[in-house]
C-alpha positions as CSV (number, residue, x, y, z in Angstrom):
1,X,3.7,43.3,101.7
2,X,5.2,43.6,98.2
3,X,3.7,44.6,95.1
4,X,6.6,43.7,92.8
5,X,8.5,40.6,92.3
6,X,12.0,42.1,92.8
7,X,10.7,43.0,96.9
8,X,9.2,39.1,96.3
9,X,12.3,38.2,96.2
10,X,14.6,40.6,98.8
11,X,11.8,39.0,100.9
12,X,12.3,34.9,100.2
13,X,16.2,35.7,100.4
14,X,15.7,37.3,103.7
15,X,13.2,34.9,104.9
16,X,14.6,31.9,103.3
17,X,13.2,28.4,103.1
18,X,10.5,27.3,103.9
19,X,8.9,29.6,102.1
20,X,5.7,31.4,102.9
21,X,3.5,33.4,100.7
22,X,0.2,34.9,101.4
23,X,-2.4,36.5,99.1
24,X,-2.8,40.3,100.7
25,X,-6.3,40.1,102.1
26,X,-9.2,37.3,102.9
27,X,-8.7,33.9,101.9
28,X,-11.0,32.5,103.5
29,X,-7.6,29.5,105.3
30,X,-7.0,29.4,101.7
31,X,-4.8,31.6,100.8
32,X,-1.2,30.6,102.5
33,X,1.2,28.5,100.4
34,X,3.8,26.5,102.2
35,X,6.6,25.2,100.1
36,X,10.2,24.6,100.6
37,X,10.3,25.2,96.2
38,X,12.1,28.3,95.4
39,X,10.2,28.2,92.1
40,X,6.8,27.1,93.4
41,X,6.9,30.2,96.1
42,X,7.6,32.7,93.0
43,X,5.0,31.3,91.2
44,X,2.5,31.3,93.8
45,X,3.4,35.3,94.6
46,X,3.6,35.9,91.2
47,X,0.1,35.1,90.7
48,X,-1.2,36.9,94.2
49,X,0.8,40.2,92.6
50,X,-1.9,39.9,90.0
51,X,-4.8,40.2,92.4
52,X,-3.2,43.1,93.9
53,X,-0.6,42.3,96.5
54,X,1.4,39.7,98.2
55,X,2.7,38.7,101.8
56,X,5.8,36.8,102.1
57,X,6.3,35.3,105.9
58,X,8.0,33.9,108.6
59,X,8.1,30.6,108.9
60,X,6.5,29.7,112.3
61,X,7.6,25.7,113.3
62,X,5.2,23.9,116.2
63,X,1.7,23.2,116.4
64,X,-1.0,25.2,115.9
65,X,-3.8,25.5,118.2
66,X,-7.1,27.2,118.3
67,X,-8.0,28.8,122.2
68,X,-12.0,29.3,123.1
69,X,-13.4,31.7,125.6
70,X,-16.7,33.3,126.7
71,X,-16.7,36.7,127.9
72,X,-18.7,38.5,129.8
73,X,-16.8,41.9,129.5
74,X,-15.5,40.9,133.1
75,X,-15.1,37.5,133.8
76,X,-13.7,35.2,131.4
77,X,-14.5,30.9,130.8
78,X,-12.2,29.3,128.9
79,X,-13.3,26.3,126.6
80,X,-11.4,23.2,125.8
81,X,-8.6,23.9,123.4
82,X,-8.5,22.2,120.1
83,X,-6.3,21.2,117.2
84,X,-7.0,21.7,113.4
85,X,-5.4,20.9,110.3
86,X,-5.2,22.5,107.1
87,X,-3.5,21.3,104.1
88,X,-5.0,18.7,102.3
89,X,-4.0,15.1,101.5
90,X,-2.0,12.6,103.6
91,X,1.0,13.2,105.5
92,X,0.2,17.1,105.0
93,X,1.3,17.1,101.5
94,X,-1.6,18.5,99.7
95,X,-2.3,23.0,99.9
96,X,-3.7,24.8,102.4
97,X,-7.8,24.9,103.0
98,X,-10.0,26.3,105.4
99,X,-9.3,23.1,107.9
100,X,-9.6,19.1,107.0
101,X,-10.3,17.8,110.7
102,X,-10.5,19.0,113.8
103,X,-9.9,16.6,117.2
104,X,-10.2,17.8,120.9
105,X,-8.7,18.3,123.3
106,X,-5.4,19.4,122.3
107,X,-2.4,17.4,123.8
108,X,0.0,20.4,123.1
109,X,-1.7,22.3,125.2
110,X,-0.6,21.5,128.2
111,X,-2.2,22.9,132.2
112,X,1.1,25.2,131.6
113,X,0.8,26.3,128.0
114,X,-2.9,27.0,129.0
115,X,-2.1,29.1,131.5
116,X,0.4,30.8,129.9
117,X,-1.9,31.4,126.9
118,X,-4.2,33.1,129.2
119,X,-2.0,35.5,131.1
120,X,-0.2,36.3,127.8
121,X,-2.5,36.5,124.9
122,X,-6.5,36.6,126.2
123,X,-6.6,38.2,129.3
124,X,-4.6,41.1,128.0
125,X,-6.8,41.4,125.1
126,X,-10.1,41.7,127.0
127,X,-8.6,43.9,129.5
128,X,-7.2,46.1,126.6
129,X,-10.4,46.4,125.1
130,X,-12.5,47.3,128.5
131,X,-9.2,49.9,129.1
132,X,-10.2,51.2,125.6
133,X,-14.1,51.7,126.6
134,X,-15.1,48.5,124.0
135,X,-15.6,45.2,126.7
136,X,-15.8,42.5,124.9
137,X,-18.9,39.9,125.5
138,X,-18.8,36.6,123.1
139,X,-16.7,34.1,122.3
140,X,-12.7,35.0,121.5
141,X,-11.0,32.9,119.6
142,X,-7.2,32.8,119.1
143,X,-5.1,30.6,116.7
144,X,-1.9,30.4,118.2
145,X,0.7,28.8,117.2
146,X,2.7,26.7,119.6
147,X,6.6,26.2,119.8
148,X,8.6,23.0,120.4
149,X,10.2,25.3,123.4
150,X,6.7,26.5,124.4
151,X,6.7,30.4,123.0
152,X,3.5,31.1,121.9
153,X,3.1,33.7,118.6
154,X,-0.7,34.6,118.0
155,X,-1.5,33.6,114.3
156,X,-5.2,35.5,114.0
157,X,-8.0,36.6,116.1
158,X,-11.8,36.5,115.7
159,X,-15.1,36.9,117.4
160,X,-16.7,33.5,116.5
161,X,-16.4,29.7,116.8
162,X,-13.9,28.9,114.4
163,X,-14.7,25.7,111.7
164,X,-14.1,22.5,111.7
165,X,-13.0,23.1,115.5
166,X,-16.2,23.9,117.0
167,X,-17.6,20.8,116.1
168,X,-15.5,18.2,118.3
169,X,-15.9,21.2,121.2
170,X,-19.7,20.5,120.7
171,X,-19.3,17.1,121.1
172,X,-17.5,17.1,124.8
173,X,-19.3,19.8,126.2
174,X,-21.8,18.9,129.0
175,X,-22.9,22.4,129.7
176,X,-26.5,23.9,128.1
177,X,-24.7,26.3,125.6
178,X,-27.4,28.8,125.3
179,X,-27.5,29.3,129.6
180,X,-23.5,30.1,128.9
181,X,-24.6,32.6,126.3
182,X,-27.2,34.0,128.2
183,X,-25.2,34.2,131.5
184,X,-22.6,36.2,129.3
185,X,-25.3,38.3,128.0
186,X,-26.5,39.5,131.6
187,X,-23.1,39.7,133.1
188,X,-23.4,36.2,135.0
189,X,-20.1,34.4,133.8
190,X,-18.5,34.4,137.3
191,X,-21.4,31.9,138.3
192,X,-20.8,30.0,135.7
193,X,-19.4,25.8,135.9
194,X,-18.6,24.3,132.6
195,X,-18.5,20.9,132.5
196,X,-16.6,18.2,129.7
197,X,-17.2,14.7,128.4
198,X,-12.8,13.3,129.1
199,X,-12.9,11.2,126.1
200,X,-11.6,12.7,123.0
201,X,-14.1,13.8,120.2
202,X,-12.1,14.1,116.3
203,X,-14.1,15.3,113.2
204,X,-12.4,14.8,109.6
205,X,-14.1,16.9,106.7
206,X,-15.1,15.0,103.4
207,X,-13.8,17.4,100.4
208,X,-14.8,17.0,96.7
209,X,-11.5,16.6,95.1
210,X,-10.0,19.3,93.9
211,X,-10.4,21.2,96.7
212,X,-9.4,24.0,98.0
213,X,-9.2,24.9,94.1
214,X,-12.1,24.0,91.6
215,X,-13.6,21.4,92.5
216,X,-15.1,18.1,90.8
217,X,-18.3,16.8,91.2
């Protein structure tokens, strides 16, 4: 986190290109600017400093992937993994928004990268939490972000469905969603068989331009 523009840059000199820079706080996916511009990453941080504080990066390269599950506070269902993306425009050329399109299943993911995400990332996190007297029942989701050599860094964690990817996860699941909820209410999940459509579901989100900035109407 800097506050200055002289630890702005010590941080883009240690980082180096691509550049990221974060507003310091909620952005609601809006906040991360991307840029391999020297000038345009200053610019960017310079105006964050003005709102308080800024974050300058690392760089993460591979796919990111959002990672569903329904807890119980015991047993644990995962749900089919999907694949978002965020900046705006064609050819990813455009800022970064809240997500553009969303499409599911997720060919990075992989039976192996699944399982690894598991036994790394969401089974320790439940099992933390129960260890810490808090189980967790609800959905999980992480955003992870995938390597081309298959490490997996956790981007962001939240209790919810996450948007636009919950809507092609609607649209292959077979299961009655409110049974799930109400088997992980009463403790049930173990019992539980969740069933998916195989064919592919993709959701693309209609923006007034201008977006994620002001936007024309």
């Amino acid at each position: 986190s800097a506050t200055t523009m002289a630890e702005v840059e010590s941080a883009l000199d240690e980082f180096g290109a691509p550049y990221v820079v974060k507003a310091d706080g909620l952005a609601a996916g809006k906040g991360v600017i991307v840029t391999t511009d020297r000038k345009s990453a200053h610019d960017h941080a310079e105006f964050f400093i003005h709102q308080g504080a800024v974050l300058v990066e690392e760089f993460l390269d591979g796919h990111e992937v959002s990672l569903f599950v329904l807890s119980d506070g015991d047993a644990v269902v995962p749900l089919s993994p999907a694949q978002d993306y965020k900046r705006a425009f064609d050819n990813d050329e455009g800022p970064n928004t809240g997500g553009m399109g969303a499409y599911s299943p997720a060919p990075v993911v992989t039976p192996e990268i699944h399982a690894k995400a598991m036994a790394e990332v969401i089974l320790p996190t439940l099992e933390g939490m129960t260890k810490d007297g808090l189980p967790y029942t609800g959905f999980l989701y992480a955003g992870l972000m995938i390597s081309p050599e298959g490490d997996i860094k956790v981007l962001e964690f939240n209790c919810r469905f996450g948007d636009p990817e919950t809507q092609p996860i609607m649209m292959r699941l077979q299961s009655d969603l409110p049974a799930l909820c109400m088997m992980a209410l009463s403790g049930r999940l173990d019992e539980a068989r969740v069933e998916w459509d195989e064919r592919p579901a993709l959701g693309v989100v209609i923006a007034a331009a201008g977006y994620p900035a002001a936007t024309e109407i």
